[in-house]
C-alpha positions in Angstrom: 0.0 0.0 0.0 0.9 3.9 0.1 3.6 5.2 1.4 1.9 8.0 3.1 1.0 8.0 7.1 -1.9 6.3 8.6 -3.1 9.6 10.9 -4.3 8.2 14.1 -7.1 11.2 15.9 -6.2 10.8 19.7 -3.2 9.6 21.5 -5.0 7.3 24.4 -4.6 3.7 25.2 -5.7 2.7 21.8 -4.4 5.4 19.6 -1.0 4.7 21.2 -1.2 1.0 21.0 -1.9 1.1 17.2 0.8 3.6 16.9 3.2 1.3 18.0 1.7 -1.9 16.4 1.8 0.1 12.8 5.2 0.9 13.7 6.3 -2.3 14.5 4.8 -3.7 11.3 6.6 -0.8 9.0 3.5 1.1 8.8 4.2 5.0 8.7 1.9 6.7 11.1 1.1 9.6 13.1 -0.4 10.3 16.3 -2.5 13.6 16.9 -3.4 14.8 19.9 -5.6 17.6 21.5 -3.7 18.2 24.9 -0.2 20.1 24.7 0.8 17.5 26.4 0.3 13.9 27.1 -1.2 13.0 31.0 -3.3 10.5 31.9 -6.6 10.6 34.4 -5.4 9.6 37.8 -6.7 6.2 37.8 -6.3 2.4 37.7 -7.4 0.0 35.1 -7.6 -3.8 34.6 -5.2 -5.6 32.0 -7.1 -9.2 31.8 -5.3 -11.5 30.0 -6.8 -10.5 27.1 -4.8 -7.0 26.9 -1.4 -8.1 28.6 -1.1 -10.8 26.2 -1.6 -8.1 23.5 1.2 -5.4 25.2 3.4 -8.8 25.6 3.5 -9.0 21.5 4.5 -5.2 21.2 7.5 -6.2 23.2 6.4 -4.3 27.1 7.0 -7.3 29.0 9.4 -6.3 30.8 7.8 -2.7 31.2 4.6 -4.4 32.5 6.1 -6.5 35.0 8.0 -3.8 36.6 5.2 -1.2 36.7 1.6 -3.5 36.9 0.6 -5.6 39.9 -0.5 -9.0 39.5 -3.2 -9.7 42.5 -3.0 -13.2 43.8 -7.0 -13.8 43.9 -9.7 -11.4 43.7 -13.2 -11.9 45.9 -16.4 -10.8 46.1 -17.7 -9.4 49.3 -20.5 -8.8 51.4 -21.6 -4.7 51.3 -22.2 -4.9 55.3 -20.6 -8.1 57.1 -17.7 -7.8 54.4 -18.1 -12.2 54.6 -16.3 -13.3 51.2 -19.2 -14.5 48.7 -17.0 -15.3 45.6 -12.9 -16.3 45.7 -11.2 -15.8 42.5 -7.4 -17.1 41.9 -5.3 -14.9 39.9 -1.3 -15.2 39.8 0.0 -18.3 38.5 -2.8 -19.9 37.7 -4.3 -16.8 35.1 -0.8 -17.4 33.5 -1.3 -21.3 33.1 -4.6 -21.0 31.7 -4.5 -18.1 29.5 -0.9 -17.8 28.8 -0.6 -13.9 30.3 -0.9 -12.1 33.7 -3.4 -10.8 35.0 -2.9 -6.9 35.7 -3.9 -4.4 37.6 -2.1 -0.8 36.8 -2.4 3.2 37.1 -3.4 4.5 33.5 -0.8 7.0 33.6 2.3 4.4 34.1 0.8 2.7 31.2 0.0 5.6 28.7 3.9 7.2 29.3 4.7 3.5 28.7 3.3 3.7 25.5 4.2 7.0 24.0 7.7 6.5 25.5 7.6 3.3 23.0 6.5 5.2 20.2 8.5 8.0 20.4 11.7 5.5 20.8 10.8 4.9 17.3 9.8 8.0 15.7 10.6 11.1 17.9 8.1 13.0 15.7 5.6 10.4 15.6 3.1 12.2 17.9 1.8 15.9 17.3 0.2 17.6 20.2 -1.8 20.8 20.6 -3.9 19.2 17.4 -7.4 19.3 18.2 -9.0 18.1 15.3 -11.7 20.1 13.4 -12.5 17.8 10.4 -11.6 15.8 7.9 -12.0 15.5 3.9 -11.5 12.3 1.6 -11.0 11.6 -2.0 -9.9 8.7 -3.9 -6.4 9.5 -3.3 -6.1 10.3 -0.1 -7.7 12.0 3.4 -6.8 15.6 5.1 -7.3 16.5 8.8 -8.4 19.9 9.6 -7.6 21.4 13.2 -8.0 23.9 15.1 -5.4 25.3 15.5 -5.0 26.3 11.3 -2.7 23.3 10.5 -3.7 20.3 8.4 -2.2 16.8 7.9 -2.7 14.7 4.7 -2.3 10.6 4.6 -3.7 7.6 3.0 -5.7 6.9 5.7 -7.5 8.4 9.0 -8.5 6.6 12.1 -10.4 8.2 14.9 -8.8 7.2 18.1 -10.6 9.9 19.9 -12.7 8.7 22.7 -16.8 8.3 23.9 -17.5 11.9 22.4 -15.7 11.0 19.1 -15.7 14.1 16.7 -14.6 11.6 13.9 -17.5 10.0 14.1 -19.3 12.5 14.4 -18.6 13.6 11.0 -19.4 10.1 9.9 -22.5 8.8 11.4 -25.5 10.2 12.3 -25.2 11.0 16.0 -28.3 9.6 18.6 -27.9 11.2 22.0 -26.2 9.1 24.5 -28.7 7.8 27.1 -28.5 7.6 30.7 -28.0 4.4 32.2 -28.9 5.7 35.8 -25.5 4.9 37.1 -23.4 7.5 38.5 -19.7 6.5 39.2 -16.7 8.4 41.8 -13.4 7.2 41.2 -10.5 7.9 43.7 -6.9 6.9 44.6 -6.0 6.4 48.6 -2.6 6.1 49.9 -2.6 2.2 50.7 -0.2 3.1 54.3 -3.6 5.0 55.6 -6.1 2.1 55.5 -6.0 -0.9 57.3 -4.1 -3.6 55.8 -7.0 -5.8 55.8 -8.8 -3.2 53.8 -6.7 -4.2 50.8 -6.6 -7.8 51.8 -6.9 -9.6 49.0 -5.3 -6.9 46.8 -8.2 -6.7 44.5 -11.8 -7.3 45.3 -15.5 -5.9 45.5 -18.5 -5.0 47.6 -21.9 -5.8 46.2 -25.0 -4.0 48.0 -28.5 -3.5 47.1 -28.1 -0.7 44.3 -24.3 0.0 45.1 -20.7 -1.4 43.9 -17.7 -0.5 45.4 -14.6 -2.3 43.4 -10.8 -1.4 44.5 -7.6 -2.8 44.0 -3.8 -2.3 44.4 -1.8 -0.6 41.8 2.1 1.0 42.0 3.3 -2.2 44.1 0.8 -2.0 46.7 1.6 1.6 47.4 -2.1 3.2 46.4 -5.7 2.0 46.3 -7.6 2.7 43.1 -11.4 2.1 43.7 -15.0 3.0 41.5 -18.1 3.1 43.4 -21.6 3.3 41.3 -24.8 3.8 42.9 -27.8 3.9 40.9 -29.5 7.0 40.7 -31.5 9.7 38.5 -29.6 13.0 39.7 -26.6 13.4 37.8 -26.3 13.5 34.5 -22.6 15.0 33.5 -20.8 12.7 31.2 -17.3 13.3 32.1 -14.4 11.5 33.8 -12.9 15.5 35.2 -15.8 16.6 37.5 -14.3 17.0 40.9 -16.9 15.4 43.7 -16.4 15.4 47.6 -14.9 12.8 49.8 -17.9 13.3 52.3 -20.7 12.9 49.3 -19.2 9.4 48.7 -19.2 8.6 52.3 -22.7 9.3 52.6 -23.6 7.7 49.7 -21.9 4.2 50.9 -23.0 4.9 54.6 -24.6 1.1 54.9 -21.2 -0.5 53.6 -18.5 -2.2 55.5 -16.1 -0.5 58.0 -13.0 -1.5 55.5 -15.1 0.0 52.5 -15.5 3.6 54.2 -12.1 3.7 55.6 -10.7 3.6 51.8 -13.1 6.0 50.9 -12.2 8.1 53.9 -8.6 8.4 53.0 -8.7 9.5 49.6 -7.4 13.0 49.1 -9.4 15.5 48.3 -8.2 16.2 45.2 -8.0 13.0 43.7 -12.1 12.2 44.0 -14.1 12.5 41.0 -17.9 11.4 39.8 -19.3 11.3 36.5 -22.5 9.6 34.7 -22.9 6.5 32.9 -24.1 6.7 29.3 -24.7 4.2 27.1 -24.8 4.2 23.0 -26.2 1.7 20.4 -23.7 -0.3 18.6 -22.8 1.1 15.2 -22.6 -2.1 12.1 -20.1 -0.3 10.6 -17.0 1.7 11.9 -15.5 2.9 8.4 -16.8 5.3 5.6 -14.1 5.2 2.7 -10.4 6.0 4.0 -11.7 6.9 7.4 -12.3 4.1 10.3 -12.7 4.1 14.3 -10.9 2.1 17.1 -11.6 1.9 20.9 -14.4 4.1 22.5 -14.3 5.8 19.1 -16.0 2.3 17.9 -17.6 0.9 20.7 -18.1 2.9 23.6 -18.0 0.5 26.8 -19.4 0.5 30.6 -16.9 0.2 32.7 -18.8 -3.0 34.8 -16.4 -5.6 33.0 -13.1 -3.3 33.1 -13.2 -4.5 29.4 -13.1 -0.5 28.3 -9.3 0.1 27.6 -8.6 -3.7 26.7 -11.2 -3.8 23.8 -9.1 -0.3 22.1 -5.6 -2.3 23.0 -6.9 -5.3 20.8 -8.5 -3.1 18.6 -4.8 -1.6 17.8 -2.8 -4.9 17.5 -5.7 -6.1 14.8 -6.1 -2.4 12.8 -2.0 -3.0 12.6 -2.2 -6.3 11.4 -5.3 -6.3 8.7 -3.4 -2.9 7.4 -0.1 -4.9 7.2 -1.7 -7.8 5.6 -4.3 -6.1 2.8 -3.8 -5.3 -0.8 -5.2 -2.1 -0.3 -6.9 0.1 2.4 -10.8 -1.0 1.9 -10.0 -4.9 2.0 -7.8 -3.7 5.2 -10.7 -2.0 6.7 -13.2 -4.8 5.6 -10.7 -7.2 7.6 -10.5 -5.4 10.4 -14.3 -4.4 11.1 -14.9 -8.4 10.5 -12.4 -9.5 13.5 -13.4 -7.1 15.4 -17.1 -5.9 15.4 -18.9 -8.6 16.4 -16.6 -9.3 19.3 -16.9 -5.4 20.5 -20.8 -5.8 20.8 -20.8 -8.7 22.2 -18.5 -6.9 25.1 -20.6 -3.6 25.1 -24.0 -5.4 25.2 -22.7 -7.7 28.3 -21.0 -4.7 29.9 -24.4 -3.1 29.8 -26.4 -6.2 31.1 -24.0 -7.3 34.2 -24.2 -4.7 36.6 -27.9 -5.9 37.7 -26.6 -9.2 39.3 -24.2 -6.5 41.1 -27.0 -4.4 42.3 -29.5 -7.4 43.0 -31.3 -6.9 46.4 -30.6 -10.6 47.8 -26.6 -10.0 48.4 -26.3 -13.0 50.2 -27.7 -15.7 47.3 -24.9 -13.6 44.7 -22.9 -16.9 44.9 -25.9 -19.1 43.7 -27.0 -16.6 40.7 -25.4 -17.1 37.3 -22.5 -15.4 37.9 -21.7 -14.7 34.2 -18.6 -12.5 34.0 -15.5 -11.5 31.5 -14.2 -15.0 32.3 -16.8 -17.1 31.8 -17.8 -15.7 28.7 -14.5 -16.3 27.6 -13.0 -12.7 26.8 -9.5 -13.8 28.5 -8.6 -16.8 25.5 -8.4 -14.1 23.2 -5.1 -13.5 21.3 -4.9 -10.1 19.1 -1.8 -11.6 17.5 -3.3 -14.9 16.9 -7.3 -14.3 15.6 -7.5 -14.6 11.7 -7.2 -11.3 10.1 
């Protein structure tokens, strides 16, 4: 195919990955990005097998098992006697059955991770302070407009750019997002300022009538991440940046466990935020001529299978490899939305439809339900490198 740069819209977990996947196959690309500079949200996110397994291929492995923590098991607790309901093993035995760790990281250590990889390879290859505007197309090629009065040409433009996507929204017809109902705070605590059995096993949840409270151990132990959802009609911002109160979570989880609340309790003011769930309808079709979608771009995800940032990592490794593979850039596109969309709504439809045996009123009977999860429907088998392209 064309010499010209594949221009990837968005340097995020999934923008970055395919950056560095294109790289890696000989694929001349370019990242651009809004901020004037890259940083993370401070927060933790899940690597399942799935999406280490992925990194592994791109050659972090060494970066990952320096910076992620692999809990040892997981469990599933009790909102007010804190009694385990579920045990899950991790460790060793993830690795034996699915042939990767299982990981649990801050998004920042994983994002520099990634643009330091990218950048090892092409010092140039991401542009910041490039909010983009727009985009044109013609048989020969694709321009990016932004906003700041520059444009980029290439063969081929992929919208990397999150939930509120403004490539797509110059290629679909936009429905407005809908409210699930479910409002989320996020927060790091210190880990020395909670009781050690508070983190004990290192990653784990509390299920209550209309409440989750999921944290786990990221930077080796040093700092608990945690989400807690309620379900609720009064709030209705869609955005991961809205500072909340430490005292409005409290009160919110006043009925859960003395372990729960002293997490909660500890988190710094500054690092507690809230937002709304929304959820979208699956699109059939990610690509229109020389332009496509990846990640949340694609298929925006709830966060109630921590499946979000993994689906835009495998999303990257299989964008790299259909482009590496094809003739030319509509049988690469055609190859990539047929690996990939079915498996996407399959993730965002499930993600939508788990959180109710979370928020079921009989906490006690959770272990006899059909406790239908990532695992069992067999997200963690999945190889990016591996799945025919």
């Amino acid at each position: 195919m064309s010499d010209q740069p594949v221009m990837l819209i968005g340097a995020g977990m999934g923008g970055l990955t395919c950056a560095l996947a294109m790289q890696r196959a000989g694929i001349a690309v370019k990242v651009y990005e809004q901020a004037p500079e890259l940083a993370e949200v401070g927060a933790g996110l899940t690597l399942s097998p799935n999406g280490s397994k992925a990194l592994i291929g791109l050659g972090l492995e060494s970066e990952l098992a320096e910076l992620a923590d692999p809990p040892s098991y997981q469990a599933v607790h009790h909102y007010q006697t804190g009694r385990v309901l579920v045990r899950i093993d991790r460790g060793d035995l993830t690795l034996e059955q699915y042939g990767a760790p299982y990981y649990q990281i801050h998004r920042a250590d994983l994002h520099r991770m990634l643009a330091d990889a990218v950048r090892a390879n092409d010092p140039d290859g991401i542009c910041l302070g490039h909010e983009f505007e727009r985009f044109t197309q013609d048989a020969t090629g694709v321009t990016a407009y932004f906003t700041n009065g520059n444009s980029a040409s290439g063969r081929a433009l992929v919208g990397c750019d999150g939930v509120k996507s403004p490539v797509r929204s110059q290629m679909h017809v936009q429905e407005s997002p809908k409210f699930t109902r479910y409002v989320a705070w996020r927060g790091l605590a210190p880990a020395a300022k909670v009781p050690a059995e508070a983190v004990d096993p290192p990653s784990g949840i509390y299920i209550g009538p209309g409440h989750l409270f999921v944290r786990y151990l990221i930077r080796g132990g040093e700092t608990v991440n945690y989400v807690a959802f309620v379900e609720r009609d009064d709030w209705q911002v869609e955005s991961w940046s809205q500072r909340s109160t430490v005292k409005e979570v409290l009160d919110e989880f006043s009925e859960f466990h003395e372990l729960v609340r002293a997490i909660i309790g500890s988190t710094p003011p500054e690092l507690c935020y809230k937002w709304g769930l929304f959820s979208r309808r699956p699109l059939e079709s990610w690509s229109v001529g020389r332009v496509s979608l990846l990640g949340d771009a694609a298929h925006p995800t709830l966060p109630f299978m921590g499946q979000g940032a993994v689906m835009a990592i495998e999303d990257g490794i299989v964008l790299a490899r259909c482009m590496a593979k094809a003739d030319n850039l509509s049988e690469a596109f055609l190859r990539y939305e047929s690996a990939r969309v079915a498996r996407t709504t399959m993730v965002m439809e499930n993600s939508a439809r788990i959180i109710h045996r979370f928020f079921a009123p009989d906490t006690d009977r959770f272990a006899e339900g059909n406790n239908q999860n990532e695992e069992s429907l067999g997200l963690f088998h999945y190889d990016a490198w591996g799945v025919p392209v």
